[in-house]
C-alpha positions as CSV (number, residue, x, y, z in Angstrom):
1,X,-4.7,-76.6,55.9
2,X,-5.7,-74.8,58.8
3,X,-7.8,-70.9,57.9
4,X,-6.8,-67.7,59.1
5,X,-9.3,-67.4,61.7
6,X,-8.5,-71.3,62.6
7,X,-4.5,-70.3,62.8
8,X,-5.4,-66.4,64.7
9,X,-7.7,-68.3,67.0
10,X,-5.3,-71.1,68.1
11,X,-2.2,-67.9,68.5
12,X,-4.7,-66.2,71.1
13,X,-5.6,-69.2,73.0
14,X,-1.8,-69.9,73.3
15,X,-1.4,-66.7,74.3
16,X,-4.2,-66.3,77.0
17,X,-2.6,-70.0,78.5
18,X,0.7,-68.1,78.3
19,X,-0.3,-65.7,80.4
20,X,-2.4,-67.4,83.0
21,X,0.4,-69.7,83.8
22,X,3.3,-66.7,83.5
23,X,4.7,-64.1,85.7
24,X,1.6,-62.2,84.9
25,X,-0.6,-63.7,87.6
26,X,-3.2,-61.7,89.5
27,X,-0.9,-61.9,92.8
28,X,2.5,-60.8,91.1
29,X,4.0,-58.0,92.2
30,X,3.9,-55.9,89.1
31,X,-0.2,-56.4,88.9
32,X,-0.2,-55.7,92.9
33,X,1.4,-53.0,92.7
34,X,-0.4,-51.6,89.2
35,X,-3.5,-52.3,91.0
36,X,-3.0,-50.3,93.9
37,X,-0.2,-48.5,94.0
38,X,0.3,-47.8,90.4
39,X,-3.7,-46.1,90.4
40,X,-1.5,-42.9,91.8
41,X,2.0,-43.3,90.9
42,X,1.7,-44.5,87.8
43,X,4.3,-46.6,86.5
44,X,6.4,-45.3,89.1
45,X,7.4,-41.9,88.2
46,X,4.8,-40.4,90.0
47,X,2.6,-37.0,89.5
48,X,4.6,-33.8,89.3
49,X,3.5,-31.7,92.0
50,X,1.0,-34.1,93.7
51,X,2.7,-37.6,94.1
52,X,6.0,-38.2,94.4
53,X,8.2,-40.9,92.0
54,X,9.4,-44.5,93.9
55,X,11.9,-46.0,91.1
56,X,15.2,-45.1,92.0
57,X,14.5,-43.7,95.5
58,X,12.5,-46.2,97.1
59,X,15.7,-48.6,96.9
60,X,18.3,-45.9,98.1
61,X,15.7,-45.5,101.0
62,X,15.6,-49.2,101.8
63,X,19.2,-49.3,101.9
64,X,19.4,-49.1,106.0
65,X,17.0,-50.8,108.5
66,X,15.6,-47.1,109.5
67,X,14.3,-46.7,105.6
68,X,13.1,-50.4,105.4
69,X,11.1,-49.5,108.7
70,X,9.9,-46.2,107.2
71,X,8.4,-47.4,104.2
72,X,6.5,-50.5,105.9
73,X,5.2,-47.6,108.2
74,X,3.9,-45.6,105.5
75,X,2.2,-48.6,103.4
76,X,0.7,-49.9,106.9
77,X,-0.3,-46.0,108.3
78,X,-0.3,-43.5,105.2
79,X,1.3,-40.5,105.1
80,X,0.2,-36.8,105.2
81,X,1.9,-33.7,104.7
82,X,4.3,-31.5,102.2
83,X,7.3,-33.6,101.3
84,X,10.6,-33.4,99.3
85,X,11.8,-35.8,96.5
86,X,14.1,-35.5,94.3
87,X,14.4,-32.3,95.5
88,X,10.6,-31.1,94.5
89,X,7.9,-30.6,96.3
90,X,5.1,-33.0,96.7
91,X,2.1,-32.6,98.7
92,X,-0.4,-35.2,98.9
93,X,-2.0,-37.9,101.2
94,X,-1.0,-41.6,100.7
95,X,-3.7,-43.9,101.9
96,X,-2.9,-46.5,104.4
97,X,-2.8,-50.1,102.5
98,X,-3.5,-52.9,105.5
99,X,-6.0,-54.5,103.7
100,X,-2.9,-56.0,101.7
101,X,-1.3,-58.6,103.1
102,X,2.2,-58.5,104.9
103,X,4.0,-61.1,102.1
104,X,2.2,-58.9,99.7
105,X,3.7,-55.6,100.6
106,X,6.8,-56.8,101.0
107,X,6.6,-58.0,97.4
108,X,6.0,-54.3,95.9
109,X,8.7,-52.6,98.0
110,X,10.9,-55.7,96.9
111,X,9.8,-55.1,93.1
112,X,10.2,-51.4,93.0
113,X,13.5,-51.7,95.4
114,X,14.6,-54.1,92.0
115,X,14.2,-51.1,89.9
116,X,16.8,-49.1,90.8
117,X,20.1,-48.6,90.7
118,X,21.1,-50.2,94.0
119,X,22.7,-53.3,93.6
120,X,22.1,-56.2,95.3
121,X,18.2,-54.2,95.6
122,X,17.3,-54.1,99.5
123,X,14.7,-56.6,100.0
124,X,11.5,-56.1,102.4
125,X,10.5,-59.2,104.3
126,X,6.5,-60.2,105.2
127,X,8.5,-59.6,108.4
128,X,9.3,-56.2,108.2
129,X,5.9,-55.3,107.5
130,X,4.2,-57.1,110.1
131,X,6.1,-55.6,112.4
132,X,4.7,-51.9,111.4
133,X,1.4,-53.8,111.1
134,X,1.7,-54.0,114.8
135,X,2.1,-50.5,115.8
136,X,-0.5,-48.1,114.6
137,X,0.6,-45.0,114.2
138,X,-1.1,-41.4,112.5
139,X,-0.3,-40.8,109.0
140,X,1.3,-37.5,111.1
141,X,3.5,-39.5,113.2
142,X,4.8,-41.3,110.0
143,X,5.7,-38.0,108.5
144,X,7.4,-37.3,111.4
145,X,9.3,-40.2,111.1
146,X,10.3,-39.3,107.7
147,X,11.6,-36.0,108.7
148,X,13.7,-37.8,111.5
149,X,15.0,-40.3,109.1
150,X,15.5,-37.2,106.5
151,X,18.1,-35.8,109.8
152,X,19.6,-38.8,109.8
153,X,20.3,-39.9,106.2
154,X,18.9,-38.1,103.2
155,X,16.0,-39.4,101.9
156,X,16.1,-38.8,97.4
């Protein structure tokens, strides 16, 4: 008959295996994004005020190729300046994140994309973001790409 600690000890082995070999890898994008996108926006709903929320709007954004351009451009360049979302005021500075690379990236837009309402989610490609990759541009010029796009088709 095995003791309690024998039986406790053998559950929390399991489950330390289970989650080595699961979905909860270092590299997935849930843990990429908590560990650096998620150190500001939280679980996604953002900072009332100072950073703006991505579930639901980043996949109404990445419904057309202009928003799928715009938001490799601001993970690959930052973004400064006062913004609007969800019709509140943000103002902050996002970092630029190009130590990360492009197949990464594309999995966080791709896994917040998934959690929203649009159905099928847009999907980011490694593509997509190596492309903006290759153009540097100011954190500026990126919000004035925003405000173009914003002319164009309402960004949430």
């Amino acid at each position: 008959m095995m003791s309690f600690h024998s039986t406790r000890s053998a559950f929390l082995a399991v489950g330390a295996l289970s989650l080595l070999l699961g979905g909860c890898s270092p590299k997935s994008p849930k843990n990429l994004y908590g560990s650096n996108c998620g150190i500001c926006h939280h679980s996604g709903d953002g900072m009332p005020g100072s950073v703006p929320p991505l579930v639901g709007r980043l996949d109404r954004i990445a419904s057309t190729a202009e928003g799928r351009k715009y938001l490799a451009d601001v993970l690959m360049n930052g973004v400064s300046g006062p913004i609007m979302a969800n019709g509140m005021p943000y103002e902050a500075e996002m970092p630029p994140f190009r130590y990360l690379k492009d197949d990464e990236v594309a999995q966080i837009l791709s896994w917040l994309s998934a959690r929203g309402s649009t159905q099928p989610a847009p999907v980011m490609t490694k593509e997509d973001i190596a492309a903006a990759r290759a153009v540097r541009k100011s954190a500026g010029m990126v919000a004035e790409e925003r405000e173009n796009l914003n002319k164009l088709s309402p960004i949430p």
